[in-house]
N, C-alpha and C positions, 0 to 999 in steps of 0.2 A: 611536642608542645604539651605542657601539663593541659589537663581539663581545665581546672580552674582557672587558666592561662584567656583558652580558649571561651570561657561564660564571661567572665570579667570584660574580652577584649569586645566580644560582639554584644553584652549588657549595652558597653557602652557607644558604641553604633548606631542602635538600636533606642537608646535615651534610658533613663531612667524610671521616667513618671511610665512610659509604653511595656516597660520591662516588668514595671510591677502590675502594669494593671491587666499584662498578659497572663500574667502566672497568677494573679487573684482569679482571672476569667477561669483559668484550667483546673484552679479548686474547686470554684463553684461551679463549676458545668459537672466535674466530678461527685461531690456532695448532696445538690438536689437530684442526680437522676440515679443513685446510689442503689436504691430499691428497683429499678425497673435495669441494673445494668450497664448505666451508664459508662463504668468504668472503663465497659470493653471499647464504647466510642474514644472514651479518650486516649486510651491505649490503642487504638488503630492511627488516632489522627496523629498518637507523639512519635510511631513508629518511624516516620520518614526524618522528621526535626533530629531525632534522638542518634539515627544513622548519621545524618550529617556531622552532627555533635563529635559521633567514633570518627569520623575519615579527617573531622578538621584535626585529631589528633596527634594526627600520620604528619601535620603541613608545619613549616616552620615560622613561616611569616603570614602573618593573619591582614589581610588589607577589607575594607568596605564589602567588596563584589561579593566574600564566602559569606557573608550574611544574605543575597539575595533569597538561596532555597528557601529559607527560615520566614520570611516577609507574609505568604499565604499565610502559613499557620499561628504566625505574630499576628497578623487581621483578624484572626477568626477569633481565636481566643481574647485579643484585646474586646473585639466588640461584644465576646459572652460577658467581660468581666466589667462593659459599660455595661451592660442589659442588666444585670445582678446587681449594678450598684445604684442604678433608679430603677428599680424594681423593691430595694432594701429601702431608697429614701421615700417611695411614694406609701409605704407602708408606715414607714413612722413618722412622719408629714403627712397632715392632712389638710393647711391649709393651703392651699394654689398658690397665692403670689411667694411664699416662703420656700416651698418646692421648687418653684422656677428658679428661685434665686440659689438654693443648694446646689442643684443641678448646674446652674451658668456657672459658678464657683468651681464645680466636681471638673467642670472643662475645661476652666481654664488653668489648673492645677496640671492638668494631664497633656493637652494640648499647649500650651503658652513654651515652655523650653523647644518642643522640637522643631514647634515653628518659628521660633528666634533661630534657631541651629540654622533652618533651611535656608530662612532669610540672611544670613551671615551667609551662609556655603556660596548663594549667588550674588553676593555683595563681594567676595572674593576671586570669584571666578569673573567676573565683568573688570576687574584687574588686568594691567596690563601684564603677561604673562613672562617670565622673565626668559623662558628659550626666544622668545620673540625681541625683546631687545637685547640678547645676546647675538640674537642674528643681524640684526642692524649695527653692531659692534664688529661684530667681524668682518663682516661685507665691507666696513668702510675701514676696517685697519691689517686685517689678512690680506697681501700679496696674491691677486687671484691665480689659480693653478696649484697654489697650494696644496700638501698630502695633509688631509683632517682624518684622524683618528676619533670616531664618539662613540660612547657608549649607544644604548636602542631609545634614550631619552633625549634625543639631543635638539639643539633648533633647528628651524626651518632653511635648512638650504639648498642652494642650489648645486646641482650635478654638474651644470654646464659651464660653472664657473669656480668650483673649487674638485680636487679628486677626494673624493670621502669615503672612508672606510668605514663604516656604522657594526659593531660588536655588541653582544648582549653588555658585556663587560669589559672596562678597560683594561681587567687585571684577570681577565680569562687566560690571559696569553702573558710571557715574561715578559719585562720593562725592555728589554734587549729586543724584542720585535718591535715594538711602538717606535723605538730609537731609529730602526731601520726603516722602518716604514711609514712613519707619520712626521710632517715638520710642525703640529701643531696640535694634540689632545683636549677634549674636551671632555670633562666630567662630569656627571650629573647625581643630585644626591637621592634621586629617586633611584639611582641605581648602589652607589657607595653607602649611604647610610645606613643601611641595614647590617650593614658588615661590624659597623661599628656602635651599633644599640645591642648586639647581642650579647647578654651574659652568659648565656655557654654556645660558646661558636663552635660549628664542626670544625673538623681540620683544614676543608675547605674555606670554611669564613676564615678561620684566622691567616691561611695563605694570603686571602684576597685584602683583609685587611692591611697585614704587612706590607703587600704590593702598592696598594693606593699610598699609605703614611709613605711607601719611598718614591711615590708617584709626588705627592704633595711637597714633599720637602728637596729633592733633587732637579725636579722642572720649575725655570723660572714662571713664574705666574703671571698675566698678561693682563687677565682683569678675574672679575668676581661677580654675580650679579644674582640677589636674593631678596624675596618679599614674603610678606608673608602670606602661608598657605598654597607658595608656591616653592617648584624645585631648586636649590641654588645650583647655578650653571657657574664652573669655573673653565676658564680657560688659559691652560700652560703652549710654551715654547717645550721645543726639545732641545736637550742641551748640550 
């Protein structure tokens, strides 16, 4: 993954207004303590961020979690670069009720996106989940004893009433196993779609991509089921 792949993806994770006000904090923590040294704090504290920064280089697919390491030293440095910026408006502001109101402003400037974000993320997630009525789908039109083939994202079922084969991938293995062994595939795009957002696939993506387009276009399709901010769950017939 380029770097700039990798600042771009977790910038925006991370928010914008929290991105900028982290990296104003880590100028100014740099700049006032300039004279007594400070530079070597800040270069201890970027030391671990900066590591991470090298290893996410190494990863192809960047998701939410590789931002956690980065979270501590995003707080620390976010709140130097609040403390620096009422500290800069109590200086040029003198009268009280106009500071307060700079300041409520400064917050909600910084604060308001990511708290919308949040507030979306569990507005979508209190959504009904679509492996969940893919499993109410099957259970009530899959022949029980059925052989399920799913990928590691699959619905919730049950063992005792269908045999299910759970694979990281559908397209780990050739379509000529699924055919043998499965009377019914289920797909998941938390696991497919990757294959097919990449603009430079390894050899392996472009295998698995091929696999799935002959997975999608050779298996009758049985149903579909997608919302948003959640995984769409397909499920095919073997043919």
């Amino acid at each position: 993954t380029d770097m700039r792949d990798v600042l771009a993806a977790l910038a925006l994770r991370l928010s914008d207004p929290i991105t900028i006000t982290t990296s104003l904090g880590g100028v100014a923590a740099l700049w006032r303590d300039r004279e007594r040294g400070g530079w070597r704090v800040v270069a201890a504290l970027c030391a671990l961020p900066l590591l991470n920064l090298v290893l996410l280089a190494g990863v192809r697919h960047i998701f939410d979690r590789h931002a956690l390491p980065l979270l501590p030293f995003v707080a620390l440095f976010a709140g130097l670069g609040w403390a620096e910026a009422r500290r800069a408006i109590a200086a040029r502001v003198k009268r009280v009720p106009a500071r307060q109101l700079l300041v409520a402003a400064l917050a909600l400037a910084i604060f308001a996106w990511p708290a919308w974000r949040s507030l979306h993320l569990d507005w979508k997630r209190l959504q009904p989940d679509t492996r969940t009525v893919a499993a109410r789908w099957i259970n009530a039109h899959v022949t029980p004893g059925a052989r399920i083939c799913s990928d590691w994202y699959m619905p919730p079922l049950s063992s005792s009433r269908y045999r299910i084969r759970r694979v990281w991938s559908l397209c780990g293995r050739r379509l000529s196993d699924l055919r043998a062994r499965c009377d019914v595939a289920i797909a998941s795009s938390a696991s497919y779609a990757r294959y097919f957002r990449d603009d430079k696939p390894t050899t392996l993506s472009l295998i698995r991509r091929l696999c799935y387009d002959e997975l999608f276009r050779g298996w009758p399709r049985l149903a579909r089921f997608e919302a948003p901010g959640k995984p769409t769950i397909q499920v095919f017939r073997r043919p």
